[in-house]
N, CA and C atoms as a LAMMPS dump frame, in Angstrom:
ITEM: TIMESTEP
0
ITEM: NUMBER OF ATOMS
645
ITEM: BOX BOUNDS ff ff ff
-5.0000000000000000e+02 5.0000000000000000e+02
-5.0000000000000000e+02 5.0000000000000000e+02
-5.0000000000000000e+02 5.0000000000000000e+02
ITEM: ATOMS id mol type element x y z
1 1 1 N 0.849 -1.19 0
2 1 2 C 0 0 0
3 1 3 C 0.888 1.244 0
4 2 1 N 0.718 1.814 -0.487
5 2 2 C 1.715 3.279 -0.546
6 2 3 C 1.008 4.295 -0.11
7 3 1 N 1.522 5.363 0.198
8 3 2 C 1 6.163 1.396
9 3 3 C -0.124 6.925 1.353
10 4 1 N -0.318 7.275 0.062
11 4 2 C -1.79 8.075 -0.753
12 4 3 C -2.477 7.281 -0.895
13 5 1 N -2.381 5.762 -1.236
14 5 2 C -4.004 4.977 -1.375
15 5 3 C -4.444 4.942 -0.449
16 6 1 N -4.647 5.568 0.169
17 6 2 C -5.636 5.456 1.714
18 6 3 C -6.908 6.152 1.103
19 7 1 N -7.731 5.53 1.807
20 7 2 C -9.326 5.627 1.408
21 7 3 C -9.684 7.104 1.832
22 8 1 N -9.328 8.063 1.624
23 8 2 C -9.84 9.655 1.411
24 8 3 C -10.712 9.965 0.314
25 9 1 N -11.46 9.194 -0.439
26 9 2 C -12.61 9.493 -1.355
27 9 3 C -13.617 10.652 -0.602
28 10 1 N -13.795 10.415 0.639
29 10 2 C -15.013 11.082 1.202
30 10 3 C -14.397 12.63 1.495
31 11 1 N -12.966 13.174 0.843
32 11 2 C -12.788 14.355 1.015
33 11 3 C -12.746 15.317 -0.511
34 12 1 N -13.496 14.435 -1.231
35 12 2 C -13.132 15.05 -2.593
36 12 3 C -13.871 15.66 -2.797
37 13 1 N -14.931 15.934 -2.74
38 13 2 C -16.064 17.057 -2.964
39 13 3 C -15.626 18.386 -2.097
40 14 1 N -15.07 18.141 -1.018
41 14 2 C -14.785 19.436 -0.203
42 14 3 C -13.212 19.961 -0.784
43 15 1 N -12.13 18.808 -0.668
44 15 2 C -10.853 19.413 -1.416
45 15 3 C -11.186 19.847 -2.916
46 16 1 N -12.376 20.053 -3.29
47 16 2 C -12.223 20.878 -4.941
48 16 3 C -11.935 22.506 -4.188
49 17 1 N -12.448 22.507 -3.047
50 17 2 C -12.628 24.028 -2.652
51 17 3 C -10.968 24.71 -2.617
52 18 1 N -10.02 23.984 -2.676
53 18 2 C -8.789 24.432 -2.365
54 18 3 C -8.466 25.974 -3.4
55 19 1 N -8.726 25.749 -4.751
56 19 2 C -8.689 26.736 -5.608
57 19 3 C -9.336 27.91 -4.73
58 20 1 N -10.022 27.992 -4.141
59 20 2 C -11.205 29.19 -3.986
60 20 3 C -10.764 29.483 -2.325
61 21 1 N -9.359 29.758 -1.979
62 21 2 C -8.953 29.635 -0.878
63 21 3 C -9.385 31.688 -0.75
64 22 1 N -9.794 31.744 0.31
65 22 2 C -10.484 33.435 0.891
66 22 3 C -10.799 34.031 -0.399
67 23 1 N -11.855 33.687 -1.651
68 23 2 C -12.53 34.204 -2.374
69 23 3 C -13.442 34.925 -1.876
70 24 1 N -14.268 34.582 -0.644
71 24 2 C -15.262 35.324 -0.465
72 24 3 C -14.999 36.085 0.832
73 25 1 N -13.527 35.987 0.936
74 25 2 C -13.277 36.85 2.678
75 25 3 C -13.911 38.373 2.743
76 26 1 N -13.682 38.662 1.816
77 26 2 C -13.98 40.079 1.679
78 26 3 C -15.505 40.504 2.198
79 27 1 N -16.429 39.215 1.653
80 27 2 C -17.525 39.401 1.493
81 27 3 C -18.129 38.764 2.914
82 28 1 N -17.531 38.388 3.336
83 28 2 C -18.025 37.334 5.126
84 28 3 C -16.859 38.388 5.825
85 29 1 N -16.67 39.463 5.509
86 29 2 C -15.665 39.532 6.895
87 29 3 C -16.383 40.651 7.817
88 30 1 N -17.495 40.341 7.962
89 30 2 C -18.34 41.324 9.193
90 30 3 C -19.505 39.965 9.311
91 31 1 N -19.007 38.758 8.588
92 31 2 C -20.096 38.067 8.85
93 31 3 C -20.08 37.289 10.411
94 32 1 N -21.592 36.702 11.367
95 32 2 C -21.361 36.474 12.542
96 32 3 C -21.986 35.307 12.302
97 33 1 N -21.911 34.074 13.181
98 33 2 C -22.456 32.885 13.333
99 33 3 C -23.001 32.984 14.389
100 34 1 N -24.118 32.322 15.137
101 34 2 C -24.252 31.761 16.575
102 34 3 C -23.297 30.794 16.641
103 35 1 N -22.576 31.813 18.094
104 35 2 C -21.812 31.142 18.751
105 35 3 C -21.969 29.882 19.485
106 36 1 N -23.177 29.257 20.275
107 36 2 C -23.628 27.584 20.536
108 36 3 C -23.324 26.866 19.408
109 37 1 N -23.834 27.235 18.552
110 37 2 C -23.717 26.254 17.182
111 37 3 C -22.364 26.181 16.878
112 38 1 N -21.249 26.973 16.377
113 38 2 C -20.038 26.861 16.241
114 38 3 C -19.07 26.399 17.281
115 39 1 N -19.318 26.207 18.635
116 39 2 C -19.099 24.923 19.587
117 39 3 C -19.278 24.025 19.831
118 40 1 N -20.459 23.309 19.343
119 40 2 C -20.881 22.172 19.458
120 40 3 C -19.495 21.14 18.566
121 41 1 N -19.605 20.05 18.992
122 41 2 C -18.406 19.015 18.752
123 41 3 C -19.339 18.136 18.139
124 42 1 N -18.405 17.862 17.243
125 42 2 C -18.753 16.347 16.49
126 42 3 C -18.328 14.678 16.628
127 43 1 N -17.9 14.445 15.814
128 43 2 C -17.645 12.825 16.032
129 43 3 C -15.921 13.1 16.331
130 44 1 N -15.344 14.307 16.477
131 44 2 C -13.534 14.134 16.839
132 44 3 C -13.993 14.978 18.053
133 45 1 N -13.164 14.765 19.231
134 45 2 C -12.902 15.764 20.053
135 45 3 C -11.931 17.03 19.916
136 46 1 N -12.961 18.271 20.253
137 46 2 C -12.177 19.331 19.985
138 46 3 C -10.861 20.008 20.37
139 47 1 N -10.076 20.184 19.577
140 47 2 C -8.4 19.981 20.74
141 47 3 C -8.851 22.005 21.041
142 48 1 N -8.099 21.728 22.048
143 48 2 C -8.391 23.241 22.487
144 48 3 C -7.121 23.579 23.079
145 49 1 N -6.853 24.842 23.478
146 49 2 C -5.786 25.627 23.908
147 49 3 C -6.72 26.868 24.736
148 50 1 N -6.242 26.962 25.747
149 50 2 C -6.709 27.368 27.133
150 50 3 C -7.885 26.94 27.651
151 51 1 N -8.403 28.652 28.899
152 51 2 C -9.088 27.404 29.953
153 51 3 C -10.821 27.632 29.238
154 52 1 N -11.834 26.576 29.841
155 52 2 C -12.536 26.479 29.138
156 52 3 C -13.461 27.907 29.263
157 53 1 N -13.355 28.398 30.854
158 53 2 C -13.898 29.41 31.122
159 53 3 C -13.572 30.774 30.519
160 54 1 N -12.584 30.605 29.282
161 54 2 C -12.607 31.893 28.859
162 54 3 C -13.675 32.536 28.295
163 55 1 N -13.494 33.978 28.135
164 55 2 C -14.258 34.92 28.187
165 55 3 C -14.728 34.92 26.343
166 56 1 N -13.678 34.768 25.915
167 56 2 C -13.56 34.944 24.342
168 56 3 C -12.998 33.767 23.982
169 57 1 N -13.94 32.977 22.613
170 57 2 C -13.491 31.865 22.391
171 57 3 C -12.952 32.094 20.839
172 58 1 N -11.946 31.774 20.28
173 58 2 C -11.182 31.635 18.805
174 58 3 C -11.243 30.177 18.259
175 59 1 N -11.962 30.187 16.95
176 59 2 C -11.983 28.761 16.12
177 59 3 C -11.308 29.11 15.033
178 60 1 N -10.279 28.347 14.947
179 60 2 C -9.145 28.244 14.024
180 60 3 C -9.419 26.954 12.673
181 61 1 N -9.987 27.357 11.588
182 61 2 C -9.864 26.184 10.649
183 61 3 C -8.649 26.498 9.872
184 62 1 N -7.962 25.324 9.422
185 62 2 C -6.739 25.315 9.362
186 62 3 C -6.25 23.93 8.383
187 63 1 N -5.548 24.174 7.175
188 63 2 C -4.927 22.643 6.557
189 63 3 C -3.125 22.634 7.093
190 64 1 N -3.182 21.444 6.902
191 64 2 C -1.89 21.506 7.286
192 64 3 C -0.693 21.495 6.231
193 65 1 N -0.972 21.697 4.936
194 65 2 C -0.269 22.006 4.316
195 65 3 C -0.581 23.636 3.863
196 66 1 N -1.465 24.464 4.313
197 66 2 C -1.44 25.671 3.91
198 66 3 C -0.302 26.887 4.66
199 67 1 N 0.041 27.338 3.791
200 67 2 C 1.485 28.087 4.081
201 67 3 C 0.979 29.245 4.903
202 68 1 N -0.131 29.851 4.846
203 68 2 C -0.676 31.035 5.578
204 68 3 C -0.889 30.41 7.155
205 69 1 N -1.299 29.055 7.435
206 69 2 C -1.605 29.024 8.094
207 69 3 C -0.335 28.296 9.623
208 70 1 N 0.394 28.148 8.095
209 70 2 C 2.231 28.051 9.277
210 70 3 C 2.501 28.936 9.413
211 71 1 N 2.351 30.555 8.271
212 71 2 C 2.482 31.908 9.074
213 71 3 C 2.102 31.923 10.331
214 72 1 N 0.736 31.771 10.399
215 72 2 C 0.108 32.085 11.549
216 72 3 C 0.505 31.22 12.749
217 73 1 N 0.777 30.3 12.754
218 73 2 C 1.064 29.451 13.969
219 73 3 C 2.689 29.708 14.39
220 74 1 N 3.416 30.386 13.411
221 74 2 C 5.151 30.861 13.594
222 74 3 C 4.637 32.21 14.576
223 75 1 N 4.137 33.089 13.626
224 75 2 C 4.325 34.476 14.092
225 75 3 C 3.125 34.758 14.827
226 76 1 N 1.984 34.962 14.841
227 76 2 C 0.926 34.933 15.918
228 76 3 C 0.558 34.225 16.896
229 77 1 N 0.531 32.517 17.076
230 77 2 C 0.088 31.904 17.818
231 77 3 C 0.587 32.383 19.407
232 78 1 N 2.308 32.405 18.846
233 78 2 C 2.88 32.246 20.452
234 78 3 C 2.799 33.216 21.037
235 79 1 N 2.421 34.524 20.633
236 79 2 C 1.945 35.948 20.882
237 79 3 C 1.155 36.059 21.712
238 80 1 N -0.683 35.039 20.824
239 80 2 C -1.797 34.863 21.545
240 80 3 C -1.381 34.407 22.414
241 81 1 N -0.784 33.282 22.292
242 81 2 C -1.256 32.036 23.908
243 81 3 C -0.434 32.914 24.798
244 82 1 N 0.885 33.666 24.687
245 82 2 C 1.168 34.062 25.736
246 82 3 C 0.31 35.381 26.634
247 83 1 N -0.309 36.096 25.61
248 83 2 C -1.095 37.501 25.961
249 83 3 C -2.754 36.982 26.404
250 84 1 N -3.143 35.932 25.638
251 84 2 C -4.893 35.528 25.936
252 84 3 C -5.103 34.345 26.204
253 85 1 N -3.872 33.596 25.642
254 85 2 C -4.466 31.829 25.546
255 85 3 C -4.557 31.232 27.247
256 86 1 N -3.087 31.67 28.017
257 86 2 C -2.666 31.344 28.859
258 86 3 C -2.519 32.441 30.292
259 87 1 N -3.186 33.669 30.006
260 87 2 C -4.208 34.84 31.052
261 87 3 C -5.453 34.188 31.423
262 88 1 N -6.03 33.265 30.883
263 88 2 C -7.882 32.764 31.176
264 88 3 C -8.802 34.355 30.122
265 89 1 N -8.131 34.983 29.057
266 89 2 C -8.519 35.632 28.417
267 89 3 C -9.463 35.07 27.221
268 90 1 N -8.856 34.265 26.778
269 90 2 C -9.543 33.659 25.511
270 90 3 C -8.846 32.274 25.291
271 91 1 N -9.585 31.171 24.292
272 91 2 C -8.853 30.028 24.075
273 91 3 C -8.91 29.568 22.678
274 92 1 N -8.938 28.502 22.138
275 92 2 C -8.367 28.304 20.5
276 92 3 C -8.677 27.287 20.702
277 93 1 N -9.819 26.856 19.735
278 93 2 C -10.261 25.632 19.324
279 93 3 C -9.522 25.366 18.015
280 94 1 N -8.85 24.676 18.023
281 94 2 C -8.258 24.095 16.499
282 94 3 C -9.179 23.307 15.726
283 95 1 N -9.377 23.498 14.523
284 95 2 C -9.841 22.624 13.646
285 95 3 C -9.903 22.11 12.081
286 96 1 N -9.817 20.888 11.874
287 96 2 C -9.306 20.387 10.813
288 96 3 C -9.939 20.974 9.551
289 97 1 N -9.296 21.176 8.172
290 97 2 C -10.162 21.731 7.035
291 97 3 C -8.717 21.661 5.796
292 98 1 N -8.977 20.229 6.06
293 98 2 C -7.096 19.43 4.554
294 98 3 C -7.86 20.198 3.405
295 99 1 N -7.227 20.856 2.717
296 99 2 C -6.954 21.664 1.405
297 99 3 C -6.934 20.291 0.127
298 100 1 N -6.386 19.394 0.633
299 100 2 C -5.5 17.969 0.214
300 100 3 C -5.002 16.919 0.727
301 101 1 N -4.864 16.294 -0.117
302 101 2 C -4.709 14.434 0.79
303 101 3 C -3.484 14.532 1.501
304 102 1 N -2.616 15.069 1.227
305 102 2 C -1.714 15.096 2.087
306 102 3 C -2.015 15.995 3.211
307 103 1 N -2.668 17.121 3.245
308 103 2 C -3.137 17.354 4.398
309 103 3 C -4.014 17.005 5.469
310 104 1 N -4.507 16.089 4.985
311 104 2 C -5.53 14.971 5.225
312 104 3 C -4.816 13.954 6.278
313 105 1 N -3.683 13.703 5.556
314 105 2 C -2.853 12.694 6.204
315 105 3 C -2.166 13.262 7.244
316 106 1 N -1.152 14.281 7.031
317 106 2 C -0.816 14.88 8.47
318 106 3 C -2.101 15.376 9.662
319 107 1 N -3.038 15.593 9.065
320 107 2 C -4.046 16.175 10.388
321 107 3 C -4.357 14.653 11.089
322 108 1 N -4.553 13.289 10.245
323 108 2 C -4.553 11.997 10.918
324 108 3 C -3.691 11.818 11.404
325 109 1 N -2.24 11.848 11.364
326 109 2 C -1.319 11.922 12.263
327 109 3 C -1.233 12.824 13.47
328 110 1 N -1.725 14.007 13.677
329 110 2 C -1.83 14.832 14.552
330 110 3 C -2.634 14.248 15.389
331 111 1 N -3.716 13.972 14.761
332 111 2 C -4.871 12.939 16.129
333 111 3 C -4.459 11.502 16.582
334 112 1 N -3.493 10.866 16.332
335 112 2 C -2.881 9.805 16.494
336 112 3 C -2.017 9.978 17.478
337 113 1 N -1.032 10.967 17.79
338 113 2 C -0.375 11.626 19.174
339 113 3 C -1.079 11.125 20.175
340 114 1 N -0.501 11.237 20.946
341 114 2 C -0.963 11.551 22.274
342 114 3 C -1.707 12.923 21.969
343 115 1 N -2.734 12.649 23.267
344 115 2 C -3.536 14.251 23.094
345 115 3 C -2.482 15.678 23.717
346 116 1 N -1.52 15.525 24.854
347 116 2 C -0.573 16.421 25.206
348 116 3 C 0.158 16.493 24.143
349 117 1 N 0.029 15.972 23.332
350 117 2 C 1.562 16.124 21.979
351 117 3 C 0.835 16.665 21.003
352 118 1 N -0.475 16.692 20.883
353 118 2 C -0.987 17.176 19.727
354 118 3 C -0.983 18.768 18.729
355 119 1 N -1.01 19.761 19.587
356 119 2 C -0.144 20.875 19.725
357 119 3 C 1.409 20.865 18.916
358 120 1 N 2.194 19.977 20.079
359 120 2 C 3.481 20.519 19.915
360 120 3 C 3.671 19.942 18.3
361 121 1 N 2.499 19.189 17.859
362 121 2 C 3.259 17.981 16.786
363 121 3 C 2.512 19.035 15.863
364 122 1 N 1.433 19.598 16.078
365 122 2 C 1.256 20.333 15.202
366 122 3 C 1.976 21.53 14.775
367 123 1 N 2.657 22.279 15.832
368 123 2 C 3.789 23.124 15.272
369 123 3 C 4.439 22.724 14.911
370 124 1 N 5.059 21.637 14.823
371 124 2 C 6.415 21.002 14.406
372 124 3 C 5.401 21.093 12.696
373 125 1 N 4.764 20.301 12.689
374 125 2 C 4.358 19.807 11.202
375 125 3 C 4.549 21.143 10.428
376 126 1 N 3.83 22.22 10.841
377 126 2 C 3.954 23.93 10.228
378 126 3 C 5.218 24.008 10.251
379 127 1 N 6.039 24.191 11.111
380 127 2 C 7.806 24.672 11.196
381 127 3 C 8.129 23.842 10.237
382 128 1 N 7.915 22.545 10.29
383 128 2 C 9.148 21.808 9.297
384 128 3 C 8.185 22.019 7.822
385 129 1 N 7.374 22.689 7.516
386 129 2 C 6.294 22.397 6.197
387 129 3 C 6.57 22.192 4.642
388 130 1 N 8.139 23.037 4.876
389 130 2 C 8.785 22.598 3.358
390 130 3 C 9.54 21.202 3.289
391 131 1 N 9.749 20.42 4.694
392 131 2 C 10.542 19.215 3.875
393 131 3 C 9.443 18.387 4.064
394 132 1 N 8.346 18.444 4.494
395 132 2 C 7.511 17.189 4.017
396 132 3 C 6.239 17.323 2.999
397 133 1 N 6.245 18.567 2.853
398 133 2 C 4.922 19.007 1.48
399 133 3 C 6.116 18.756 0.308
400 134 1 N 6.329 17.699 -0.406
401 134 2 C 7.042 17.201 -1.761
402 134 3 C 6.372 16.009 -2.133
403 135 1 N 7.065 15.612 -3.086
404 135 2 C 6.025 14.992 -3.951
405 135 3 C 6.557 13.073 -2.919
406 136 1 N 7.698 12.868 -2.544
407 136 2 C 7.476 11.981 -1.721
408 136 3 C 7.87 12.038 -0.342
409 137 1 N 6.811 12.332 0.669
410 137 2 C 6.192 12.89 1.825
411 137 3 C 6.612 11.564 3.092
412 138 1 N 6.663 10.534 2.535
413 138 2 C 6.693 9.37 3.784
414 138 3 C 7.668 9.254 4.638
415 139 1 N 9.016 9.525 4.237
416 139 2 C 9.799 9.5 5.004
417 139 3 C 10.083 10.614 6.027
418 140 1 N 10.005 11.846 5.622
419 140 2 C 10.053 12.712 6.338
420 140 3 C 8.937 12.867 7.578
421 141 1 N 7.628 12.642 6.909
422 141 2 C 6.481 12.725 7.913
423 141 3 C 6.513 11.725 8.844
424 142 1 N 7.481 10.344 8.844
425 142 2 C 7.327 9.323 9.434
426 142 3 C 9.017 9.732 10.719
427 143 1 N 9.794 10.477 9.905
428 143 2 C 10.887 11.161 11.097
429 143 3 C 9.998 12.012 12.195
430 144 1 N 8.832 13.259 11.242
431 144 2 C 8.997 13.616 12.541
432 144 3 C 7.545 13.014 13.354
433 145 1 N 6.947 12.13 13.022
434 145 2 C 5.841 11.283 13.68
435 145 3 C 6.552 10.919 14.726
436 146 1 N 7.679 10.18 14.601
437 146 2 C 8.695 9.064 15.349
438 146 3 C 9.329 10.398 16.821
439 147 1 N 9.295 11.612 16.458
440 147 2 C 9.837 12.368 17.52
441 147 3 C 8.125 13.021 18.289
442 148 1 N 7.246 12.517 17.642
443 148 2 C 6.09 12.644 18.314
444 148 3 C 5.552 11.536 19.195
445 149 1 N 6.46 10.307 18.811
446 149 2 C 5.948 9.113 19.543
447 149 3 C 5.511 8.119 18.587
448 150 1 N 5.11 8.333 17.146
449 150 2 C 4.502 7.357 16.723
450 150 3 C 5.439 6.179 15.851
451 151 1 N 5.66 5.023 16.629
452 151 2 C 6.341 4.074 15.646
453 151 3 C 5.71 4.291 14.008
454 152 1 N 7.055 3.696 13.581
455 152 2 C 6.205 3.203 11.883
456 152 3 C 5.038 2.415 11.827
457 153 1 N 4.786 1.067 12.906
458 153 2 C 3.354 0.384 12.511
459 153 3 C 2.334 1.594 13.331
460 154 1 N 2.493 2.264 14.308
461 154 2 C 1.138 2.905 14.455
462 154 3 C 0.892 3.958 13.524
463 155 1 N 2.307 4.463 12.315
464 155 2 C 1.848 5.399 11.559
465 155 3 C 1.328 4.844 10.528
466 156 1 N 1.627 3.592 10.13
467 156 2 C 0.9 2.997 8.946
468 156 3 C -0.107 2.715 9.476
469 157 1 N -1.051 2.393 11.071
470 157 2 C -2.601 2.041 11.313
471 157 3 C -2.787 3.133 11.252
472 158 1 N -2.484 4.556 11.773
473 158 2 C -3.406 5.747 11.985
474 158 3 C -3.857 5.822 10.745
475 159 1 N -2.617 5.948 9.608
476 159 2 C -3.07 6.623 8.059
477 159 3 C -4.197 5.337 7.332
478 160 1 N -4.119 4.134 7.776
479 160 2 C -5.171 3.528 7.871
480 160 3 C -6.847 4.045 8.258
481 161 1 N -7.013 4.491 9.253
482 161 2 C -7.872 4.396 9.743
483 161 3 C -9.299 5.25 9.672
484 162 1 N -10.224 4.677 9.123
485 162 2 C -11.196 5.234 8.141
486 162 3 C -11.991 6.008 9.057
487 163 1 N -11.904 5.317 10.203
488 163 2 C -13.114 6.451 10.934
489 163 3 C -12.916 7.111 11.683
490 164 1 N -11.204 7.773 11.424
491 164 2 C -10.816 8.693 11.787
492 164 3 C -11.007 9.867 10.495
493 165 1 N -10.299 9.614 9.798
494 165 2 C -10.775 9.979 8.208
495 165 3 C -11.801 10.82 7.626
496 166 1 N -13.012 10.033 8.167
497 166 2 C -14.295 10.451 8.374
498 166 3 C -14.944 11.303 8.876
499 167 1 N -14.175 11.277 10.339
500 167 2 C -14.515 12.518 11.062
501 167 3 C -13.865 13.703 10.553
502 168 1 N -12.997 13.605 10.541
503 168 2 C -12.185 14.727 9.757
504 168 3 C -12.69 15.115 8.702
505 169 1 N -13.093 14.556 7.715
506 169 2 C -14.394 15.019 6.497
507 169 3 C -15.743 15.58 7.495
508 170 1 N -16.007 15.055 8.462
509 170 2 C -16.813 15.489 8.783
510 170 3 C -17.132 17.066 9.22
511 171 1 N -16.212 17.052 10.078
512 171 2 C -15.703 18.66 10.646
513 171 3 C -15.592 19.335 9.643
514 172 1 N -14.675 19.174 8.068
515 172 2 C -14.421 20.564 7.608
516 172 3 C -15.706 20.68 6.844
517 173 1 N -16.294 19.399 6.266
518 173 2 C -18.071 19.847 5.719
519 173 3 C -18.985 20.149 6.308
520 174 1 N -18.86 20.219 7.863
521 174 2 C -19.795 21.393 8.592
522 174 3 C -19.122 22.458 8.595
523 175 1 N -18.05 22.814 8.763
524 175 2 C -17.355 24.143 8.425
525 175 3 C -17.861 25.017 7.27
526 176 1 N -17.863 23.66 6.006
527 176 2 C -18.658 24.827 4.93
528 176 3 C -19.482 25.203 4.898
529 177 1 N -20.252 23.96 4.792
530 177 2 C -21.427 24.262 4.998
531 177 3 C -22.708 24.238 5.943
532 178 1 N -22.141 25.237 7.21
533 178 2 C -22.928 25.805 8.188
534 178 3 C -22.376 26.976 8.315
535 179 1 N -21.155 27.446 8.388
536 179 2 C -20.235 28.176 8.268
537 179 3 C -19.511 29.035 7.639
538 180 1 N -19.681 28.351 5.74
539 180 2 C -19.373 29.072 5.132
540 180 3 C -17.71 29.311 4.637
541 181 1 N -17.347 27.841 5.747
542 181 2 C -15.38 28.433 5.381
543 181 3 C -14.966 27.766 4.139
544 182 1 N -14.558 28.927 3.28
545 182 2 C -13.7 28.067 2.042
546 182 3 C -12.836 28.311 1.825
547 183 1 N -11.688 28.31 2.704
548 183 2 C -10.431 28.564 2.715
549 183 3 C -9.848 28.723 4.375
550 184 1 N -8.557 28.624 3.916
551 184 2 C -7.617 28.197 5.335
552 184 3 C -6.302 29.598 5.462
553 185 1 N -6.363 29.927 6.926
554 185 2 C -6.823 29.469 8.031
555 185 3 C -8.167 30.703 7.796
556 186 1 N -9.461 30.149 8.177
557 186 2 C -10.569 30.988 8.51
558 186 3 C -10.693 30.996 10.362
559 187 1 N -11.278 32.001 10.959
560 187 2 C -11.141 32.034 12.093
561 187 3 C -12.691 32.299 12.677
562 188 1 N -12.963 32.13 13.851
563 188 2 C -14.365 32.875 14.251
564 188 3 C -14.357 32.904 15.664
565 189 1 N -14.129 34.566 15.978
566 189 2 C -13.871 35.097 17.236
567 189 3 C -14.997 35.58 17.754
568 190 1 N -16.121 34.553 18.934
569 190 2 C -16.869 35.119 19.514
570 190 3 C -17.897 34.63 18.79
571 191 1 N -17.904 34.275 17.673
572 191 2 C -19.149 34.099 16.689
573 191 3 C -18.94 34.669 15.305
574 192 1 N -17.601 35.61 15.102
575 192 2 C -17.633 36.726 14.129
576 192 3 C -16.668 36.096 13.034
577 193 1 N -17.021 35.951 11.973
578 193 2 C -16.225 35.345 10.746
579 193 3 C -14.83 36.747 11.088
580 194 1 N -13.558 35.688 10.672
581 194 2 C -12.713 36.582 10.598
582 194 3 C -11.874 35.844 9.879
583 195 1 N -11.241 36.589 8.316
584 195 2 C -11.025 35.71 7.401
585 195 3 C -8.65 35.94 8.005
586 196 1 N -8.025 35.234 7.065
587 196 2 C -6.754 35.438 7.149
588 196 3 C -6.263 36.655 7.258
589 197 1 N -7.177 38.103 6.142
590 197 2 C -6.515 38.914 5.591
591 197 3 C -6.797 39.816 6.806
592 198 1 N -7.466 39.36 7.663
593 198 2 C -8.116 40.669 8.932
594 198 3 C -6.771 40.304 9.967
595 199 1 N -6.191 39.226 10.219
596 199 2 C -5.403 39.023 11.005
597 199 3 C -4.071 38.4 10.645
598 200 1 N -3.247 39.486 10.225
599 200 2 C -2.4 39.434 9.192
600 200 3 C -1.269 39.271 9.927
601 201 1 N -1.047 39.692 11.197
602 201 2 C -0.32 39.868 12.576
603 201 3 C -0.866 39.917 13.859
604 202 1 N -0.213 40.127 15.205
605 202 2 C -0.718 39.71 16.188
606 202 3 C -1.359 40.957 16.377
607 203 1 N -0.667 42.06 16.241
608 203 2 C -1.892 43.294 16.53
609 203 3 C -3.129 43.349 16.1
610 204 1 N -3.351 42.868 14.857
611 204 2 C -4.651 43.099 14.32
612 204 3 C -5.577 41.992 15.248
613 205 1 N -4.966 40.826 15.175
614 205 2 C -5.623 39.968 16.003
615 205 3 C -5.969 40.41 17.501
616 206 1 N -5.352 40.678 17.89
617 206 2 C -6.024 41.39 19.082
618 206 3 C -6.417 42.823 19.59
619 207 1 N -6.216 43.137 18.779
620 207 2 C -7.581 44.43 18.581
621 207 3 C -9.07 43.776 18.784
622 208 1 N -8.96 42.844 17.9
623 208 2 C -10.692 41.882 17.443
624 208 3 C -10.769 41.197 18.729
625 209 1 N -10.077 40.711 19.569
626 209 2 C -9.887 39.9 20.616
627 209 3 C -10.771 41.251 22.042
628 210 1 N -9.699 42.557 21.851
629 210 2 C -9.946 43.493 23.021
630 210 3 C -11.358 43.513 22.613
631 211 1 N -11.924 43.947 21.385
632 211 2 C -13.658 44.283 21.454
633 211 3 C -14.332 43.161 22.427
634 212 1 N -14.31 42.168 21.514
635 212 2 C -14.861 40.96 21.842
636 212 3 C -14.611 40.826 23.705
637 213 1 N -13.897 41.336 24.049
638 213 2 C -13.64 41.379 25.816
639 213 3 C -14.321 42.419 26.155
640 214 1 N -14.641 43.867 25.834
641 214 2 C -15.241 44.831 25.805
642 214 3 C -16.736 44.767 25.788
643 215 1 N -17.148 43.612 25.04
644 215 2 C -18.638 43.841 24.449
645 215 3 C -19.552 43.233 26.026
């Protein structure tokens, strides 16, 4: 079996959206969701970053091969968590939305961690993003799996495993369509669509953060 025949059929209707990455930011970026509804959890548990009682909640959709969205996790993340994530200010729901099968495959590896490693493995995957987005991906993704904990047979069952897969299709096709996200990283602070181009750096991002504490 080689590392792409893995049964990802059920993400092909949503990975056509990759072309049309923040086409309509412009046009959703004052847009608001109910906030209950955009918390509710599905068939994956939601990985989160801070405490639950924060005041202001941030949903991060995110592929793991999208380059904007290793911007964001280099130069903003460690900003937030140190100024809101880790004050009881606000917290960060991460969530899955593969662009592509290979992003598909690293976000199954990310849920295959340990849940304390899931984080760190996910920065690592962004930091290291140019030596394993190539055209042959296995070895590298399987080095740094192996410094996440995962032998080679549990990385060949995770990338196996369909109803993990599934869920992960599941999440980013309620994303679209309840949500509206067609493109990565989309964010929603409080309830409020907030596309890449609004939070371009950490200032802008928390400007949107202070209202949202204000209101």
């Amino acid at each position: 079996m080689t590392f792409l025949s893995f049964r990802i059929d059920a993400l092909a209707i949503a990975l056509a959206l990759a072309a049309a990455i923040q086409t309509t930011a412009a046009a959703q970026g004052a847009a608001s969701f109910d906030q209950a509804a955009l918390v509710e959890t599905g068939p994956l548990e939601d990985m989160v970053l801070g405490r639950d009682d924060a005041p202001v909640t941030i949903i991060e959709y995110a592929s793991m091969t999208c380059p904007h969205c290793a911007s964001f996790h280099d130069s903003v993340l460690p900003k937030l968590k140190e100024n809101y994530l880790d004050t009881g200010k606000a917290r960060l729901i991460f969530r899955e939305y593969p662009l592509d099968r290979l992003a598909a495959a690293a976000s199954m590896l990310a849920r295959c961690v340990e849940p304390d490693r899931f984080f760190p493995f996910v920065a690592i995957l962004f930091d290291q993003q140019q030596t394993w987005v190539r055209e042959n991906p296995v070895e590298p993704l399987k080095k740094l799996a192996k410094q996440a904990g995962l032998s080679d047979e549990a990385f060949d069952k995770c990338l196996s495993n369909q109803e993990l897969l599934d869920g992960i299709a599941w999440v980013q096709d309620r994303g679209k369509t309840e949500f509206d996200v067609n493109g990565t990283p989309s964010f929603f602070i409080n309830g409020e669509y907030v596309s890449a181009a609004r939070v371009q750096d950490f200032d802008a991002m928390a400007k949107i953060i202070d209202r949202k504490l204000g209101e």
